[in-house]
C-alpha positions as CSV (number, residue, x, y, z in Angstrom):
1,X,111.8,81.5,111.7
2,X,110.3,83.1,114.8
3,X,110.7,81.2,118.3
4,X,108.1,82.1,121.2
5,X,109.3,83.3,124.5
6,X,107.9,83.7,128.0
7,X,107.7,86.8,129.9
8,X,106.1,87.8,133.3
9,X,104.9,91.3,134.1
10,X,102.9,92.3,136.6
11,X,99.0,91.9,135.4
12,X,98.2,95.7,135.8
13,X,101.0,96.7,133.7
14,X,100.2,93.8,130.8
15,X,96.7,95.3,130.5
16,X,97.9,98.8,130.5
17,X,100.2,97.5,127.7
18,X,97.5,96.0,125.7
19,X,95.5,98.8,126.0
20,X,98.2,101.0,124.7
21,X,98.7,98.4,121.5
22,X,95.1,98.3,120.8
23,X,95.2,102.1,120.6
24,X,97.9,102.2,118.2
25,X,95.7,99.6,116.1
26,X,98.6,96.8,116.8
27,X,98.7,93.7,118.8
28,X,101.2,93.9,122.2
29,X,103.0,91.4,120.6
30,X,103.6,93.2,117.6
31,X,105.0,96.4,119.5
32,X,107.3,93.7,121.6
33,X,108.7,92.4,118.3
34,X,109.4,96.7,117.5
35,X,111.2,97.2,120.7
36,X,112.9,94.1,120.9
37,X,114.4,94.9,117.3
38,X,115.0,98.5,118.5
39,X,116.6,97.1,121.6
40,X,119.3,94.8,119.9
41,X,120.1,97.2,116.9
42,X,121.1,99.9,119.7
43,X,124.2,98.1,120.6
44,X,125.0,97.9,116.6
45,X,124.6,101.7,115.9
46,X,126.6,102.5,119.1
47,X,129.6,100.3,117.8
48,X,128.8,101.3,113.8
49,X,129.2,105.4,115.2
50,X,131.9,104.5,117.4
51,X,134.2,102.8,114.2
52,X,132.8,106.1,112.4
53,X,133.9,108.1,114.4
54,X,137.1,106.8,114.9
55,X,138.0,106.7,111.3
56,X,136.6,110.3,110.7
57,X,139.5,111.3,114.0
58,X,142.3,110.8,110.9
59,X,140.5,113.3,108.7
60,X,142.4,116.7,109.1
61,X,141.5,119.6,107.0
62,X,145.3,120.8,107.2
63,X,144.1,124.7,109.1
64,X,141.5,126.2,110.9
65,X,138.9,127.5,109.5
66,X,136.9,130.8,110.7
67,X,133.4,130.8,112.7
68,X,132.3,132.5,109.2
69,X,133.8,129.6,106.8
70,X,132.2,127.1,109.1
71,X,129.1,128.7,108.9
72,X,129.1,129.5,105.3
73,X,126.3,127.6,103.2
């Protein structure tokens, strides 16, 4: 279910905007809807990486391995 919301911009810079949207063949509310998905997902894939990441600091390979064995494909 979507829900509307209000915003206020500056005039100038909602034209500008709309410009830009009709451009990309899209409506400046589609593109809103795009970066307000990308906006709330970043705080997801920074806490998914960071879990990652801290799982992935147990893994030990048990020695070193040589700027040639690293590079090796």
């Amino acid at each position: 279910m979507a829900r509307n919301i209000t915003l206020s911009a500056d005039e100038a810079l909602i034209e500008r905007a709309r410009a830009r949207a009709r451009q990309q063949q899209t409506s400046l509310n589609a593109a809103f809807r795009r970066w307000l998905e990308s906006y709330a997902a970043e705080q997801y894939a920074r806490q998914d990486y960071e879990r990652l990441m801290g799982r992935l600091d147990e893994v030990r390979a048990g020695r070193s391995f040589t700027r040639d064995e690293m590079n090796e494909r």
